[in-house]
C-alpha positions as CSV (number, residue, x, y, z in Angstrom):
1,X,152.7,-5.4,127.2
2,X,149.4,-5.1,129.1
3,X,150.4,-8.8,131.0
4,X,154.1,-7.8,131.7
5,X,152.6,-4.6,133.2
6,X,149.8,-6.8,135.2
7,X,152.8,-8.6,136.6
8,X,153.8,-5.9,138.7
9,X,151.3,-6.1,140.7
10,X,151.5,-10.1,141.5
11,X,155.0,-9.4,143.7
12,X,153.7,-8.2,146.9
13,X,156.7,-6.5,147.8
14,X,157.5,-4.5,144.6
15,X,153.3,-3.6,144.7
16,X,153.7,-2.4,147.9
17,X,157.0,-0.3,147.0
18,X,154.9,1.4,143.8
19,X,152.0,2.1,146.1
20,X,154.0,4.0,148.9
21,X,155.9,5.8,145.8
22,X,152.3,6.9,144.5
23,X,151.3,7.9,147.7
24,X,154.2,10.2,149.0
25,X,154.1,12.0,145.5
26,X,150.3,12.3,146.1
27,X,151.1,14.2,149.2
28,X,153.5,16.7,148.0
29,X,151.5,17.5,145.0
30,X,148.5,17.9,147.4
31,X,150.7,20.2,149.9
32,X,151.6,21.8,147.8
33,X,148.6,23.8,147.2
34,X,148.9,25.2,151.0
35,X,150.1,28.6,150.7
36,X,152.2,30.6,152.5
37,X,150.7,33.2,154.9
38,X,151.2,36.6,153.9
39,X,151.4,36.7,150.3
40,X,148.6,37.3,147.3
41,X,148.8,34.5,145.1
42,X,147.2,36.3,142.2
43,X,149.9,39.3,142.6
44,X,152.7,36.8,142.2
45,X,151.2,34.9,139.5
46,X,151.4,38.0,137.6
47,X,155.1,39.1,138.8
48,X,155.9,35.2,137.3
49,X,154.5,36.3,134.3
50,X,157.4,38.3,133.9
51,X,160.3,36.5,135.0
52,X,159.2,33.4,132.2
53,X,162.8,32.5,130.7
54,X,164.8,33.6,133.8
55,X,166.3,31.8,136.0
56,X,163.7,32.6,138.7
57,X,161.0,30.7,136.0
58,X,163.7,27.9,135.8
59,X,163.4,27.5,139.4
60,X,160.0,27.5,139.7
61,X,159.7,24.6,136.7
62,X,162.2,22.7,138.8
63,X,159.7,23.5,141.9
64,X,156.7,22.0,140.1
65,X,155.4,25.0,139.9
66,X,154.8,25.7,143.5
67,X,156.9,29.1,143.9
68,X,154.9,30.8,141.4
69,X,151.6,29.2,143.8
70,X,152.9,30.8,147.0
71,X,153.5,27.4,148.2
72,X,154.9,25.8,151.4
73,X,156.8,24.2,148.7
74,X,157.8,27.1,146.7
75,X,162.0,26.2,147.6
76,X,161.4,22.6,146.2
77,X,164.2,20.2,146.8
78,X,167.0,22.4,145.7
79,X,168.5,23.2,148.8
80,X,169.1,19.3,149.4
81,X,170.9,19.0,146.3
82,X,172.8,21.7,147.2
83,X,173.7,20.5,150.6
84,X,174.4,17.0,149.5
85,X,176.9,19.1,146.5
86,X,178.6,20.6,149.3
87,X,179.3,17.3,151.5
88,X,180.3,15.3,148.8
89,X,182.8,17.8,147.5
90,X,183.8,18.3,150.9
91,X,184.3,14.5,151.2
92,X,187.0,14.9,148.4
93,X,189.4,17.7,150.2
94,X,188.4,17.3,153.9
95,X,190.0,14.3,155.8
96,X,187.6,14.1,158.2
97,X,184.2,13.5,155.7
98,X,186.9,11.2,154.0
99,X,187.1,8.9,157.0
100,X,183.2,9.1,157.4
101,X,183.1,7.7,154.0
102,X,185.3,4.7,155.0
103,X,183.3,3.6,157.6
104,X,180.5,1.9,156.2
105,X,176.5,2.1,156.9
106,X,177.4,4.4,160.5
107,X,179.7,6.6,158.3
108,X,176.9,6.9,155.7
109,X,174.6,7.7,158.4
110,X,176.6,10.5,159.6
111,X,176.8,12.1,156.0
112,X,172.9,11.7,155.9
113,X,172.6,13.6,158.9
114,X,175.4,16.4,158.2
115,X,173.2,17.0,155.1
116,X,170.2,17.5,156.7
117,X,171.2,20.5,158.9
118,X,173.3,21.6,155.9
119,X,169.8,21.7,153.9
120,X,168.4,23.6,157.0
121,X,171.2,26.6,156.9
122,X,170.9,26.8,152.6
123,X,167.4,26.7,152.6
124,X,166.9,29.1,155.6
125,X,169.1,31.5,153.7
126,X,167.1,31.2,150.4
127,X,164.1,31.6,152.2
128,X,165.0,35.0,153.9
129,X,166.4,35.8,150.3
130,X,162.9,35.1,148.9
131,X,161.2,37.0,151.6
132,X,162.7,39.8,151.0
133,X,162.5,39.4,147.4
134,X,158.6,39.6,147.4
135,X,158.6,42.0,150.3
136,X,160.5,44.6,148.4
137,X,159.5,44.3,145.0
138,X,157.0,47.0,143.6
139,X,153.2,46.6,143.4
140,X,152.3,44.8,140.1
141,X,149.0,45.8,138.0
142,X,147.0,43.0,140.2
143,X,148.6,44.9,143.7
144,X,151.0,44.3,146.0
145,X,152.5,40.5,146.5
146,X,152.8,41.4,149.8
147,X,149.8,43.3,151.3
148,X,151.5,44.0,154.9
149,X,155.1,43.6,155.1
150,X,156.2,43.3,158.9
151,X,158.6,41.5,161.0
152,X,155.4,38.6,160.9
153,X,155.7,38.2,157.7
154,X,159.3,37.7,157.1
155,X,159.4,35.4,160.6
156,X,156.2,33.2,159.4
157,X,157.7,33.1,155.5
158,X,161.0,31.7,156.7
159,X,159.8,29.5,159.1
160,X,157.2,27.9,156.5
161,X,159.6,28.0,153.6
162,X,162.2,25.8,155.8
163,X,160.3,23.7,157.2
164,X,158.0,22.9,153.9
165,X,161.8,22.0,152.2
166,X,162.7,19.6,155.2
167,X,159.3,17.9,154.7
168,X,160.0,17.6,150.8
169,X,163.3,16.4,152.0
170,X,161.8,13.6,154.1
171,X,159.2,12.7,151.5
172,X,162.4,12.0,149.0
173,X,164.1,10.0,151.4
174,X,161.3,8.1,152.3
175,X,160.8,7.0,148.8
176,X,164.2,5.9,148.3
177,X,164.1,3.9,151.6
178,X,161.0,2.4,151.0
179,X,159.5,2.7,147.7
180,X,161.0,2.5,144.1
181,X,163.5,4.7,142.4
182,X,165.5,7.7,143.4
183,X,163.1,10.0,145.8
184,X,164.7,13.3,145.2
185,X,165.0,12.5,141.0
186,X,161.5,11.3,141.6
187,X,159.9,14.4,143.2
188,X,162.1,16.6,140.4
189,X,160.5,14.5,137.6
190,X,157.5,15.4,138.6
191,X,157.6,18.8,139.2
192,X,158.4,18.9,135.7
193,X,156.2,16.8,134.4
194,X,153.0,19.0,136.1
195,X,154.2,21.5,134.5
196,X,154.2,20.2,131.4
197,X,150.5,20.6,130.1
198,X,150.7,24.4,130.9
199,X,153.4,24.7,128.6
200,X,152.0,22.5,125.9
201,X,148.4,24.2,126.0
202,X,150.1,27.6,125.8
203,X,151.9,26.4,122.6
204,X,148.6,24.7,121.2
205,X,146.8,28.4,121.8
206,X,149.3,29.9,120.0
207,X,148.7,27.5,117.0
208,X,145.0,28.3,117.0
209,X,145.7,32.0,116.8
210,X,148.2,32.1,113.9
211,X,151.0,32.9,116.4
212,X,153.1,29.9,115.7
213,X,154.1,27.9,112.7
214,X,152.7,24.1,112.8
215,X,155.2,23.2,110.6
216,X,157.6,24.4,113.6
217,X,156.1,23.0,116.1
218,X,155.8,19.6,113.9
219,X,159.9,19.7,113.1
220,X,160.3,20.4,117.0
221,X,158.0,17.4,118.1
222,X,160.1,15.4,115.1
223,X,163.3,16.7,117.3
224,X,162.2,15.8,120.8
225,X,161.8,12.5,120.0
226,X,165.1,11.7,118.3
227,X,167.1,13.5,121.1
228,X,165.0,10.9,123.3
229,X,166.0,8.7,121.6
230,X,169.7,9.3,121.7
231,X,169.7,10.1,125.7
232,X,168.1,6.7,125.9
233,X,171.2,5.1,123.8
234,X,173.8,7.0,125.8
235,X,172.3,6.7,129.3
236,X,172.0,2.3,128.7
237,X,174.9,1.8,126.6
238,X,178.1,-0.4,128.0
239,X,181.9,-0.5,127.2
240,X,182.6,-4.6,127.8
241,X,185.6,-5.2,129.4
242,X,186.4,-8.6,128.9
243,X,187.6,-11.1,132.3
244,X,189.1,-14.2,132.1
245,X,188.8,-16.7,135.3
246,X,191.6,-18.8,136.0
247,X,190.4,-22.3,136.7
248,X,190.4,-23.8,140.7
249,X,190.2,-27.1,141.8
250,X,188.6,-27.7,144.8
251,X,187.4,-31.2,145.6
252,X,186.0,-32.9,142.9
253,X,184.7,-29.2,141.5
254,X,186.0,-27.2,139.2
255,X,185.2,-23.7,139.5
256,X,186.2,-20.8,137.1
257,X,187.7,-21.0,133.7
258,X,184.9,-19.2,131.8
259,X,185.2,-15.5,130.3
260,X,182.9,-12.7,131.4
261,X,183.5,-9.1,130.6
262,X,182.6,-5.8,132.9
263,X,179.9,-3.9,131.9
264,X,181.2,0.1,132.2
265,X,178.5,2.5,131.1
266,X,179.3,4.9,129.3
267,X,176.9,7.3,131.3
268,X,178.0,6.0,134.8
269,X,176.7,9.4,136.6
270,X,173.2,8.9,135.6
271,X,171.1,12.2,135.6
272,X,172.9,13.2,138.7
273,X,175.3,15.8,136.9
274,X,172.4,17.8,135.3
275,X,170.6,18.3,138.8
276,X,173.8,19.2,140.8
277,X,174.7,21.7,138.0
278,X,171.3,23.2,137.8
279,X,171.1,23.4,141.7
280,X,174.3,25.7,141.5
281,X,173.1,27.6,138.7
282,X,170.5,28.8,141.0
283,X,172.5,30.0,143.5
284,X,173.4,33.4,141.8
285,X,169.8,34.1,141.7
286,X,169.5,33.7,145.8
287,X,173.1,36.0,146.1
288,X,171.2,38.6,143.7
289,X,167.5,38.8,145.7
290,X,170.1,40.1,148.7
291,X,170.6,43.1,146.5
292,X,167.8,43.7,144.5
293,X,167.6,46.5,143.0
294,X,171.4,47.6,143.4
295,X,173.8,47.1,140.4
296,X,175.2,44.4,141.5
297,X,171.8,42.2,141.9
298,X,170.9,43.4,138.3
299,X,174.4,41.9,137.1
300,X,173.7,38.8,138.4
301,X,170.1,38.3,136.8
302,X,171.2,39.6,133.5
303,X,174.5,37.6,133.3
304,X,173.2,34.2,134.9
305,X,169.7,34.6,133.1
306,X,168.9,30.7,131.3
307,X,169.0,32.7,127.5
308,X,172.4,34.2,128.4
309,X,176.0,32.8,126.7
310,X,177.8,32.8,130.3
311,X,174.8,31.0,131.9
312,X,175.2,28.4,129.0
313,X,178.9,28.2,128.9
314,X,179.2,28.2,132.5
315,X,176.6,25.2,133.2
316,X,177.9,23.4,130.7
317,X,181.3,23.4,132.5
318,X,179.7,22.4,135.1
319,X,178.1,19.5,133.9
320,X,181.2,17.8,132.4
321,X,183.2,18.6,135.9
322,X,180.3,16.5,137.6
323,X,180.0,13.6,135.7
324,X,183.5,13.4,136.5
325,X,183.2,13.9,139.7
326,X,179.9,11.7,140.2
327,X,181.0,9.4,138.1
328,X,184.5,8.5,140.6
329,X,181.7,8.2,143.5
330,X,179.6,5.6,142.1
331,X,182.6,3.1,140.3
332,X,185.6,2.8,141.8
333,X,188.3,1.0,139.7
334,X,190.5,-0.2,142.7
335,X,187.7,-2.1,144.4
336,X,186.9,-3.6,141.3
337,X,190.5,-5.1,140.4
338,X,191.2,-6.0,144.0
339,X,187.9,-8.1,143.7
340,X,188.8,-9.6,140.4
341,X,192.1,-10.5,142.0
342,X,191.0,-12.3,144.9
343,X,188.1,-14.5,142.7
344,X,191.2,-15.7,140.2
345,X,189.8,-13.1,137.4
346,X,192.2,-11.3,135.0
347,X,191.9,-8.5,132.4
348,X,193.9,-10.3,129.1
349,X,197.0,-8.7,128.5
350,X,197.0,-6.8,131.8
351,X,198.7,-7.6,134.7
352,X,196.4,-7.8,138.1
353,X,196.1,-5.3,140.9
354,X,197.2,-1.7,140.1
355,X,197.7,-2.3,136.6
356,X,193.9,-3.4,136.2
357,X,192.9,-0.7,138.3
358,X,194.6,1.8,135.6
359,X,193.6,0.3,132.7
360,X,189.8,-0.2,134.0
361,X,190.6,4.1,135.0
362,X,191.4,4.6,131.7
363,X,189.1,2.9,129.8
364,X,186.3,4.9,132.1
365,X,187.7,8.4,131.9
366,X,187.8,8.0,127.7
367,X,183.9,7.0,127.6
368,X,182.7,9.5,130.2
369,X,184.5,12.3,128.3
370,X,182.3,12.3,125.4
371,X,178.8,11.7,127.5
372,X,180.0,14.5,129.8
373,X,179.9,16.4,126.2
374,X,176.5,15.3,125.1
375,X,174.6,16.0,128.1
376,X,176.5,19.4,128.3
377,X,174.9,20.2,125.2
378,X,171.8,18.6,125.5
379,X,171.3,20.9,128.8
380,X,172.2,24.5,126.4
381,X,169.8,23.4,123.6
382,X,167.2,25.7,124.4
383,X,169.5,28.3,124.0
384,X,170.3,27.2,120.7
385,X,166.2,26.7,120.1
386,X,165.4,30.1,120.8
387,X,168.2,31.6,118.8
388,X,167.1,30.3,115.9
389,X,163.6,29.4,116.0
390,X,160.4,32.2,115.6
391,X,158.0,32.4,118.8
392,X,160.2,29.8,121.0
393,X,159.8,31.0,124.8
394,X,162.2,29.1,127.1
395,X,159.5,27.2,128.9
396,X,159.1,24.9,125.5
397,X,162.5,24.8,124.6
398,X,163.3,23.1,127.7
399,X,160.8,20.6,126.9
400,X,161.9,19.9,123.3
401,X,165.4,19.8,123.9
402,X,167.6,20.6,127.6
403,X,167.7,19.8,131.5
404,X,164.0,19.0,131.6
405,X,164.2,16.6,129.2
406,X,167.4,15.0,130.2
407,X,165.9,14.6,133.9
408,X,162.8,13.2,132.8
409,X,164.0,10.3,130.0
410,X,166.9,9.9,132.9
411,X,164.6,9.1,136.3
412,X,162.3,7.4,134.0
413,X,164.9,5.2,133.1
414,X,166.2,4.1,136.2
415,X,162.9,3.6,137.9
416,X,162.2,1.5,135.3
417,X,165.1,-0.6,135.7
418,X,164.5,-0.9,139.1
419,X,161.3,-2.5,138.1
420,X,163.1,-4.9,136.0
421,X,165.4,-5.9,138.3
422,X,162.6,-6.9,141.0
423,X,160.5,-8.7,137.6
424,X,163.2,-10.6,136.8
425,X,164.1,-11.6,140.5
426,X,161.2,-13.4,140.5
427,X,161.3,-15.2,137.4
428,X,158.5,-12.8,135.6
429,X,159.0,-10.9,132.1
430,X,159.9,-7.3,132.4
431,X,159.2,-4.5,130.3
432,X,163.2,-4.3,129.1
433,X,163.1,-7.4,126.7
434,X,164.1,-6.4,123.6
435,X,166.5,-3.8,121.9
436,X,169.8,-1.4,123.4
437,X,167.9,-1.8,127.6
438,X,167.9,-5.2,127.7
439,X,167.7,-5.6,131.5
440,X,168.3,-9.5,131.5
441,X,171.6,-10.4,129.3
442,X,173.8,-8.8,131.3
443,X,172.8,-11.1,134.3
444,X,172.4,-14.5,132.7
């Protein structure tokens, strides 16, 4: 393992790819640490205190931890994924994204850009919503989170909150230009990840005060690992369609006549679906800091809080609508039979052109129903954890069992296959020999 990891680093290119990766995550953890003018950190850390297992400590998980910090960063990369939400379902109903969609790298560019100023207006929106949030709430036992609340403040927060998220933004696109993986999954993972060791530690202090059964905690590490386990075996598995190719003569060659099959996963969305739902699931909570303290904002927290059966039920829908959804972006039946068609490649028992396209349709929409399902309830688990198990906070649940896992096994996944794809392109052994990920017998 230690030589296939050492081969990494003798391909210039993908060297240089992990090293731009490294560094662009180096500078958002790092800026993140800039805070925002105006606010006591130490006042807010203790209002956070409070709001654990809300959806306002969700967010801040999903931030890296950098709202509770007063951060530059404190909106993350949320606002983005909610942009990018908005344009694609736009590009479903709207003729006009549909025709930027049909043409090519300048339509793609056009998207890009519409998504940009779309992240500007959402995130310039939460960031007057979280001004006034911590300009309004009441002095905690540390003091005020806001010391002097002025027109200054809420000018300077906005203007700092925005432009921190358009700088996240162009750190995320910057990896996935130029470095290795998915740059907003990326940044996401690793938010997570950094906040991992705070949550663990607090767990391990309970331990060593007789607040929490090891036993528990033993049965819940038992449990992390073998719902790992299983997002790794639905994320890489594959439905084989099998091809035939009709022979050719051309010349003296003969080209064609062998059988191949279609490799359709059965988890063609990726991790995408869990970070578009929970990027809508925050929305309530930026409606409700408009009307804090009226009835109304109070419904909203209480209902769309991450314990809460609506929030469950309700993100769960949302999941399996976007792995739909995601899932009819990123494989599109018709382009594959009208490509099989024109090499001389057939489906047996299935007629070319439409009826391929159909069949391949069908064949997709049976397998994504019932991964849809899993990482629906994969994502409420905690729920489920904290019904039933003593001294579970949400922070931990998340980590044994829900979105946080989901994202990391997910992103991890895919980075690493990227990896593997750039090993094997130069004739080196990757890490994905053996077992379910084999990244090579699919391309022999």
């Amino acid at each position: 393992m230690i030589g296939k990891f050492l081969n990494i680093f003798k391909i210039p290119d993908l060297r240089k790819k992990l090293f731009f990766t490294s560094m662009m995550i180096l500078i958002y953890r790092l800026g993140g640490v800039v805070p925002v003018p105006g606010v006591d950190k130490n006042a807010l850390a203790f209002l956070m205190q409070g709001f654990e297992g809300t959806l306002l400590g969700l967010y801040d998980m999903f931030a890296g931890g950098f709202f509770s910090q007063a951060s530059i960063f404190a909106l993350g990369i949320m606002p983005y994924i909610s942009a990018s939400i908005i344009i694609q379902l736009l590009g479903a109903i709207v003729p006009y994204f549909q025709r930027l969609q049909k043409e090519g790298e300048e339509g793609r560019k056009k998207i890009i850009q519409l998504t940009r100023y779309g992240t500007v207006v959402l995130a310039s929106l939460q960031a007057i919503g979280v001004s006034v949030f911590l300009a309004n709430y009441p002095a905690t036992a540390v003091g005020p989170v806001v010391p002097d609340v002025g027109g200054t403040f809420y000018f300077v927060t906005i203007i700092t909150l925005v432009t921190g998220t358009v700088f996240v933004m162009w750190l995320g696109e910057q990896i996935s230009d130029n470095g290795i993986g998915n740059g907003i999954s990326l940044i996401i993972m690793i938010g997570i990840i950094a906040n991992a060791p705070h949550v663990f530690n607090a767990q391990i202090l309970k331990m060593m005060e007789g607040a929490s059964n090891p036993f528990t905690n033993l049965f819940l590490f038992i449990l992390m690992f073998i719902i790992t386990f299983i997002v790794v075996a639905v994320t890489t598995g594959v439905r084989k369609i099998p091809v035939q190719y009709a022979k050719r003569v051309v010349g003296r060659k003969v080209y064609g006549g062998q059988s191949t099959h279609i490799p359709l996963r059965i988890l063609t969305a990726g991790v995408m679906p869990i970070i578009f739902a929970q990027a809508l699931m925050f929305l309530p909570n930026t409606v409700a800091s408009f009307f804090e303290g009226s009835g109304f904002g109070e419904f909203l927290t209480t209902v769309f809080a991450p314990t809460h059966l609506v929030y469950s039920l309700v993100l769960a829908f949302l999941i399996i609508i976007f792995t739909y959804f995601y899932t009819a972006i990123a494989f599109n039946p018709v382009d594959v039979a009208d490509n099989m068609k024109k090499q001389g490649g057939f489906i047996p028992g299935v007629r070319p052109g439409k009826s391929t396209a159909d069949y391949i349709d069908h064949i997709l929409t049976r397998v994504t129903l019932p991964a849809s399902i899993f990482l629906a309830a994969v994502a409420v688990f905690p729920t489920f954890l904290m019904a039933y198990v003593p001294d579970m906070d949400f922070a931990l649940a998340s980590f044994y069992g829900g979105t946080s896992l989901l994202i990391i096994v997910g992103v991890a996944l895919d980075t690493l296959q990227q990896i593997e794809s750039h090993l094997v392109m130069r004739h080196y052994d990757g890490f994905l020999k053996s077992g379910k990920i084999k990244g090579r017998s699919s391309r022999r």
